[in-house]
N, C-alpha and C positions, 0 to 999 in steps of 0.2 A: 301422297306421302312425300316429306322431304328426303330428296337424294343426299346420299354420301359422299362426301368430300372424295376426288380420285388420290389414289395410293400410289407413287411410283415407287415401284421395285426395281433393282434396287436402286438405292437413294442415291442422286446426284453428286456427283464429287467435288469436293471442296464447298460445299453448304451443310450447312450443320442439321443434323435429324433434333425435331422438334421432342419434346418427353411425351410423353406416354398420358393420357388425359387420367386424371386422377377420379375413383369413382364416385358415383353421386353418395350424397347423407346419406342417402337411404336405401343401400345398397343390401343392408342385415335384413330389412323388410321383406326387401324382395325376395327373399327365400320364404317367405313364411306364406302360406294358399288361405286362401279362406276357410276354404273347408276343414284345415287342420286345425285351425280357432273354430269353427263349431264341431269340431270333434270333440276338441278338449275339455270345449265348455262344457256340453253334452255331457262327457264321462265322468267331468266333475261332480255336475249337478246328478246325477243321477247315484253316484256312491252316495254322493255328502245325503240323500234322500233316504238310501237303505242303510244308511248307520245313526240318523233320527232317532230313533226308538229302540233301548235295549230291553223290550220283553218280550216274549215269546212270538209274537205276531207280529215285532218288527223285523225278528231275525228269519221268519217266516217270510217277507217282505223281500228280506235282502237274497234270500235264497234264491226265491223266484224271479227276482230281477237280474240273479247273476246266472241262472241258467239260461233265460231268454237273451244275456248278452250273449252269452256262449253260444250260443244257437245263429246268436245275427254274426258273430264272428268267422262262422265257418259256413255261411253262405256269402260272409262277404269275402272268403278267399274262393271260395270257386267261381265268385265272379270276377277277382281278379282286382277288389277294391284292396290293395294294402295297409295305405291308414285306416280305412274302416276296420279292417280285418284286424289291425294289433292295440287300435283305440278299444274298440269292444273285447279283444281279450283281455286289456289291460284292468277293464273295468270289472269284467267276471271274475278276476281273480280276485281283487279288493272284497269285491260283494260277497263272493264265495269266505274267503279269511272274515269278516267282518258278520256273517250270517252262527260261523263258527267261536262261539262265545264260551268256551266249556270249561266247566268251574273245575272237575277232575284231570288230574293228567293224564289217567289211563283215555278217557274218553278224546283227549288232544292230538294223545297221538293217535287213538284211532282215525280219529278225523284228518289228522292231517296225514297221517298215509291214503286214505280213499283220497283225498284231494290229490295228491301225487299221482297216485294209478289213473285220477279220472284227467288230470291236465295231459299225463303220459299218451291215455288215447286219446283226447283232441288233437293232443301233435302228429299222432299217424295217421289221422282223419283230415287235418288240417297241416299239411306238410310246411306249406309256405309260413305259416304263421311261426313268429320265437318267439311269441311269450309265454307257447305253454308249455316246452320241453325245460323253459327256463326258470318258467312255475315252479312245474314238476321238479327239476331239481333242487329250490329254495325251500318247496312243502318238505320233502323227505329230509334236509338236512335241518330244518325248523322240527320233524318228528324225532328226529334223535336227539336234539338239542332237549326238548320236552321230558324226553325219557330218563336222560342223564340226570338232568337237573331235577325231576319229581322225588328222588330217592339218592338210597346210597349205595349203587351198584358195587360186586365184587371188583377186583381190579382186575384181572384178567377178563369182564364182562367189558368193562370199559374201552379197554383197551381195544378188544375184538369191535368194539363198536363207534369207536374212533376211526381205527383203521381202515375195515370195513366203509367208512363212507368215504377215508380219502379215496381209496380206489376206484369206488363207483364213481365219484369226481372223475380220477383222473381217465379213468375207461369211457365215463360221458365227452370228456377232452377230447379224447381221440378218436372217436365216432363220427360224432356231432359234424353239423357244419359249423361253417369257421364263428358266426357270431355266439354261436351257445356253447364254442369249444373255447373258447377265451373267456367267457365267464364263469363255467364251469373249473375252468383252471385255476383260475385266480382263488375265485371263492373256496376251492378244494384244499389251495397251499395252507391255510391254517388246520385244516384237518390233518393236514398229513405231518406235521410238524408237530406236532402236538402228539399223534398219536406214535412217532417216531421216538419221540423224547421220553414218553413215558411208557413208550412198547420197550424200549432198549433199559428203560430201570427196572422194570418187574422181569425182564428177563436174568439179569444178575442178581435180583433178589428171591428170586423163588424158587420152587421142587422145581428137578426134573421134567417133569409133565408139562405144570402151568409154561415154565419155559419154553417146550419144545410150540406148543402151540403159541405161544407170544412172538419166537421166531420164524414160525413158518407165514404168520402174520405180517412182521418186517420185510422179510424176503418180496412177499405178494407184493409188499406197500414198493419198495425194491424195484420191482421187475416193471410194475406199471410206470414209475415215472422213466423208465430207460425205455419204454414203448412209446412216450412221448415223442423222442427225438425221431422216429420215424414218420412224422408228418411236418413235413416243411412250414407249413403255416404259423406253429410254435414253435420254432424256432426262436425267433427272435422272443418269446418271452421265458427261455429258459436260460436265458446269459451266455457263455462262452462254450466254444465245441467241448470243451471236456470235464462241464462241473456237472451234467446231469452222469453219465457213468462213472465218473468218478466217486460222487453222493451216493449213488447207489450200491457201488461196490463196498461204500463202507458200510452205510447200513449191516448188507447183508454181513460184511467181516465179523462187525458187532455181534450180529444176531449168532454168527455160526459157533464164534467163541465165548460167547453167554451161555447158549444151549450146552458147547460142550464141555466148561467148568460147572453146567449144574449135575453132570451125571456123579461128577469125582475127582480125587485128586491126579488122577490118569489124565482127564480131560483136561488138563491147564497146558503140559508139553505137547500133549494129540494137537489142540488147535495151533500150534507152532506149528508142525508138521504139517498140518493139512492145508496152511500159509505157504508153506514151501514146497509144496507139491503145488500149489495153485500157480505159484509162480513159475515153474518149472516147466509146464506144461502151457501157461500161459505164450511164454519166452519161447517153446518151439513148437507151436502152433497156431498162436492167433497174429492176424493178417494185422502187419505193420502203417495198412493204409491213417491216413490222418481223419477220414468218415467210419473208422471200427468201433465199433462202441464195446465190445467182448476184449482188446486190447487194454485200454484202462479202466474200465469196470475191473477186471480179472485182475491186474495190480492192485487197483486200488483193495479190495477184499483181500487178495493175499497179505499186502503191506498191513491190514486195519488185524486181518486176526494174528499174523505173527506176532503186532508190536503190542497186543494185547495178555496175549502169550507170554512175551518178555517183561512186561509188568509185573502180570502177575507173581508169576516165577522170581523177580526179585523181591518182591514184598516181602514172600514168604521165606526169603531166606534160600531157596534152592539154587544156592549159583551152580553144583555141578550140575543138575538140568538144564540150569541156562547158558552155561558155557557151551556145553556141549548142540545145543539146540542154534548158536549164534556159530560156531566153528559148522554145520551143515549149513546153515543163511548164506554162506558164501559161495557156497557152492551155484544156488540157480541166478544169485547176483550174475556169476560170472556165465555162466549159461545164457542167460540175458543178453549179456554185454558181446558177445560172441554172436548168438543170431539176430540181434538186432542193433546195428551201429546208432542207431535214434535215439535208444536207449543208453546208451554209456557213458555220458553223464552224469548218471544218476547210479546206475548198475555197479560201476566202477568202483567208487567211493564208497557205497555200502557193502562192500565186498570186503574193501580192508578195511572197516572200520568194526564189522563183524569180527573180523580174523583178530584185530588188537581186540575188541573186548572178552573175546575168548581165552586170551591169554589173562588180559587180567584177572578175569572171574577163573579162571585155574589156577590161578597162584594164591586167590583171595580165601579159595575151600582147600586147600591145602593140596592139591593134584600136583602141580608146578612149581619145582621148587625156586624158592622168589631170585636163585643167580640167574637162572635162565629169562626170566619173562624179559629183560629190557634188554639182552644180548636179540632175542626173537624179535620185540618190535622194531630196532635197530634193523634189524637184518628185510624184516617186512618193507619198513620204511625207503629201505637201495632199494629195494623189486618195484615196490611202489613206482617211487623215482625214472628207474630205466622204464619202465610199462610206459610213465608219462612221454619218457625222451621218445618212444617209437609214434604216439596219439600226437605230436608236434604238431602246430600249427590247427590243430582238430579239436572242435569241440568237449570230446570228453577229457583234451589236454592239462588244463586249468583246477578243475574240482579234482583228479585224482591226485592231481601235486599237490594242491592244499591238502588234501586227507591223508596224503605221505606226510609232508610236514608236521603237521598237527601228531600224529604218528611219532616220528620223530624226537620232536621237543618231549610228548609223554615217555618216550624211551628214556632219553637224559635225566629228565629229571625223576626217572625210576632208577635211576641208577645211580644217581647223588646221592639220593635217601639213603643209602648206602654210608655213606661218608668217604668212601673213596676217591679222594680225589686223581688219584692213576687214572682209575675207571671211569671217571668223569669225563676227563679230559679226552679220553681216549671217544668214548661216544659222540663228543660231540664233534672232534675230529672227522670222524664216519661221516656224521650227519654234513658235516660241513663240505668235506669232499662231494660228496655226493651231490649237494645240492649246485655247487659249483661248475661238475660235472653237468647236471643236467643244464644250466644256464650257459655253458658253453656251446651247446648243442642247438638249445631253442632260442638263444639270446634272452630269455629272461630276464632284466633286471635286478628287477627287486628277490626272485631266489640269488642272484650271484651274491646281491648287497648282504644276504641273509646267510650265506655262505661262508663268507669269507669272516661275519661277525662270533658266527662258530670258531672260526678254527683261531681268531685270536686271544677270543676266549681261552680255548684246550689249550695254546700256548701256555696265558697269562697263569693259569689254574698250575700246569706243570711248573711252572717257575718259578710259584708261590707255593708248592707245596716243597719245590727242593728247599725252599728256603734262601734264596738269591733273593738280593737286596742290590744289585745295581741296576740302576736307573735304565741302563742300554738292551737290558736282558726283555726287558717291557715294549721300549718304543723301536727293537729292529723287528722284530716279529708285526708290531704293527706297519710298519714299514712294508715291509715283505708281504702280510698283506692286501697291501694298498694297493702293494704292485701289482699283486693277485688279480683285485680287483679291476685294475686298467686294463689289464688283458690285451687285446691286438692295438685297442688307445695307444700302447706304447709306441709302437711302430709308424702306426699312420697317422694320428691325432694330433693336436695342438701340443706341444711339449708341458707347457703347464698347469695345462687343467689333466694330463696324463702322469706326470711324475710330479710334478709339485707337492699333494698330498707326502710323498711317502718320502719324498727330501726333508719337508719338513718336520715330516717323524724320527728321522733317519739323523739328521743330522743337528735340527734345531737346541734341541735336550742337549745333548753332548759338547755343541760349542758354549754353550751358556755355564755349562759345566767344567768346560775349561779351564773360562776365565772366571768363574769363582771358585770353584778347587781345583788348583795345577796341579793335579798328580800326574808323573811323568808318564806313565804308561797310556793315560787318556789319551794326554797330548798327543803321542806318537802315534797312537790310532787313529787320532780325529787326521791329523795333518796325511798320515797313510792314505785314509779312504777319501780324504778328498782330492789328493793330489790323483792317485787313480781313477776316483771321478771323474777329475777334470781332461787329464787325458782321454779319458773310453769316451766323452761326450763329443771332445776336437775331433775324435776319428772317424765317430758317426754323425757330427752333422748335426746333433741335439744342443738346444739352445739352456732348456732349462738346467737339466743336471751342470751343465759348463759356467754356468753363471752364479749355480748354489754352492758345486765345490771351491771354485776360486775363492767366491764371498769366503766361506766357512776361511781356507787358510789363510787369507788374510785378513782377517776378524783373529782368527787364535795367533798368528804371526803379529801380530800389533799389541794382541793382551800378554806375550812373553816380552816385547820388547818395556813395553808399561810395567812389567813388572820389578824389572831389574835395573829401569834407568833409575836416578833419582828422580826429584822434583825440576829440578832445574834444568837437566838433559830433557826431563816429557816436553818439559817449554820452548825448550828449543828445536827440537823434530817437529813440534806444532808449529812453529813461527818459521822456519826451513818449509814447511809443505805447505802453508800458506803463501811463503814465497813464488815456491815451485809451481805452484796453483794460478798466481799471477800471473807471472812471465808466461805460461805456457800460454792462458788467455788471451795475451796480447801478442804474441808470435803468432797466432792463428788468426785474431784479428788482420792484423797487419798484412797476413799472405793472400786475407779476402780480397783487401783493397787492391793490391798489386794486380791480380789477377783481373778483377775490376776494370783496371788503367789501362793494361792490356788488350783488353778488347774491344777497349773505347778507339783506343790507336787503328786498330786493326781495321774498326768499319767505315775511317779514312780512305779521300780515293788519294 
């Protein structure tokens, strides 16, 4: 035989490694034996023989050729031939369905159940083989299929028997080995979805009874696909760590709060409660680890039956059950958020968003009287706030501040509706402090930006409601807070991207207002505040305020002198500082040169 080329390991340095020899045409052949091609052919010919003839003597025909496959099947697994062994099962089962031609559907599914039981024990008989546990699974779910479809079963029959095969699926899933556990899975998810979908509509539509049994039903369907995740091998066909308990907590939420609005109207705020108790117990007891499945299962069913609860309840009109039912929600939110920091996030936020809609559903049925509810979400909104200033820097920081704001803004503008504009202004004052506050703390942004856009507001609103109509009464409040908003900017920052803004609010409007209405008293102010401007900036070192206030006085120093010169004096002070303008240009010129000459002299020996 020819030798191999020798290999040096590793490869010599500085010579380049050759590629990788690319493989032959006919490389797909090479996997294919002969014997699998006269298996196949075999199996072919031998079905396509027992499905020739559909009369009594051919189905007679195919029976007994699909038992003698079965037979040669399970002597070719104990001898250890594996294609032999799943070619001839694959074949008996054909011949088997194909022998089975039954004009009744009662006689179908009989048939096709004995097919099931009888592939069931070839599989215990024949361990190694998976075509017949995988039979057996296609016959039984082909006899339901038969049964449903022969007639018009009740809906709770249906249902029971939908369900029912999802779980035999999914408990075949989980038994099984791995190839008959993955098809079994697969093929199951339509059962189970189907019978999830129309288990969870007859359980809202029907008595008492049929529901409890349509729920307990869910639950099963429930419970088996969260017993999934207990075998590594499906894993990866069940998608991400937390959609299989999660799915199933809701189911069951579904189910528990279907069941419990069919007893009565007691049972629409009970399933609230039995939400909140799930969480509650949830929150100080199941293990925080990220592989719990009792952890968000148990949320997710608490979350499915409260929020189900709270529907309901408002459909009907019952906001003091529901107010009241949301004002207890807050409580195991914060229970939550307390023994579990993984959760706060989430816990946080639905904690005050409970507590504001409790208020409003109390002021909506008349409990609360409507001064109070937007003095209380104001007041919620700071706790909110400071809760978020202490979570700084930490995940649940972000979501409780937005849920305070959102809070917040609903306060304001519960308090407008009002028509007060005192009380207007004043909340949004609150809200603005506050949120200022908390951006001072965590550096924030866009709260400080949001902050400060309050309280110009509550200015602008006080201003307008006393009825002031000068221009200054608007743009120093804006000013002031610009300055707000620069915050330590002032001090350490670029001088004009830090005060610039608020000079130009500050003083822009007002010199313009000078020189087109010279009311004295403007004048004396504008020229006041900028002359002090200009000093506090020479003292400290600041460039921008020092170069706004000068401009400013000598922009309003210019439009009094314009005012009162004539035409022919303005012409003259222009043709004078155009002079002065000259001369100084070329005196400076001139001093270049000199100095110039100077040094030229100098670097003489």
């Amino acid at each position: 035989m020819p030798q191999e080329p020798e290999v040096l390991y590793p490869p010599p340095l500085g010579r380049p490694v050759p590629p990788p020899s690319a493989p032959p045409a006919d490389e797909g052949l090479r996997r294919v034996t002969p014997q699998q091609v006269l298996l196949a052919a075999g199996a072919v010919a031998v079905v396509v023989a027992g499905a020739a003839s559909l009369s009594l003597a051919g189905r007679l025909v195919s029976t007994v050729l699909a038992l003698a496959a079965a037979a040669a099947s399970v002597r070719g697994a104990r001898r250890g031939l594996r294609a032999s062994e799943e070619t001839l099962a694959i074949a008996a089962v054909a011949l088997s369905v194909l022998g089975d031609r039954a004009t009744s559907t009662g006689r179908g599914v009989l048939v096709l159940g004995l097919l099931a039981g009888l592939y069931c024990l070839l599989g215990r008989v024949a361990r190694s083989t998976v075509t017949w546990p995988v039979a057996a699974w296609l016959a039984a779910q082909f006899a339901v299929l038969t049964a449903l479809t022969g007639g018009e079963p009740a809906a709770l029959t249906e249902v029971a028997a939908v369900l029912g095969t999802a779980v035999a699926g999914l408990l075949v899933a989980l038994r099984a080995r791995r190839p008959v556990s993955e098809i079994a899975l697969v093929t199951a998810a339509p059962w189970w979805v189907t019978g999830i979908v129309t288990g969870a509509h007859l359980v809202w539509t029907t008595t008492a009874g049929s529901a409890l049994v349509a729920g307990l039903l869910l639950v099963a369907a429930a419970g088996a696909l969260l017993a999934l995740r207990r075998r590594p091998s499906l894993r990866p066909l069940l998608g991400p760590r937390p959609a299989v308990p999660v799915l199933a907590g809701m189911v069951t939420g579904a189910a528990v709060a279907g069941v419990l609005q069919a007893v009565g109207p007691a049972g629409v705020p009970a399933a609230g409660y039995v939400g909140l108790a799930t969480a509650a117990l949830v929150g100080q007891f199941a293990s925080p680890r990220p592989h719990s499945l009792v952890r968000p299962a148990g949320l997710a069913l608490a979350g499915t039956v409260t929020g189900a609860s709270v529907v309901r309840l408002l459909v009907d009109g019952h906001l003091t059950a529901l107010a009241l039912l949301l004002l207890t929600a807050a409580a195991p939110a914060v229970l939550v958020a307390a023994r579990q920091p993984v959760d706060r996030p989430g816990a946080l936020p639905v904690s005050v968003g409970c507590l504001a809609g409790s208020a409003l559903l109390a002021e909506a049925d008349g409990s609360l009287a409507p001064g109070w509810t937007g003095p209380l979400l104001m007041a919620l909104a700071v706790v909110a706030l400071a809760a978020a200033t202490l979570e700084r820097h930490q995940r649940a920081e972000v979501p409780l501040a937005a849920s305070a704001v959102v809070v917040g803004v609903v306060a304001a503008v519960h308090v407008a509706r009002t028509g007060d504009a005192t009380a207007a202004s004043v909340a949004l004052a609150v809200l603005g402090a506050a949120l200022v506050g908390y951006a001072d703390r965590t550096g924030r942004v866009p709260a400080r930006a949001g902050g400060c856009a309050a309280l110009v507001v509550a200015a602008w609103l006080t201003v307008g409601d006393a009825g002031v109509r000068v221009p200054e009464a608007y743009t120093l409040p804006l000013a002031a807070v610009l300055l707000l908003f620069a915050g330590r900017r002032l001090r350490t920052g670029d001088s004009w991207s830090a005060w610039g803004p608020a000079l130009a609010a500050a003083f822009g409007p007002s010199v313009v207002l000078s020189l087109v209405q010279p009311h004295l008293l403007r004048v004396l102010l504008v020229v006041v505040a900028a002359t002090l401007t200009t000093l506090a900036a020479t003292r400290g070192g600041v460039r921008a305020p020092f170069l706004v206030g000068a401009a400013s006085l000598v922009v309003v120093a210019l439009g009094r002198l314009a005012a009162v010169l004539p035409a022919a004096g303005s012409v003259a002070v222009a043709v004078a500082g155009v002079l002065l303008l000259g001369v100084g240009a070329g005196y400076e010129s001139r001093r270049r040169q000199a100095r110039e000459a100077v040094a030229s002299l100098a670097d003489m020996r």
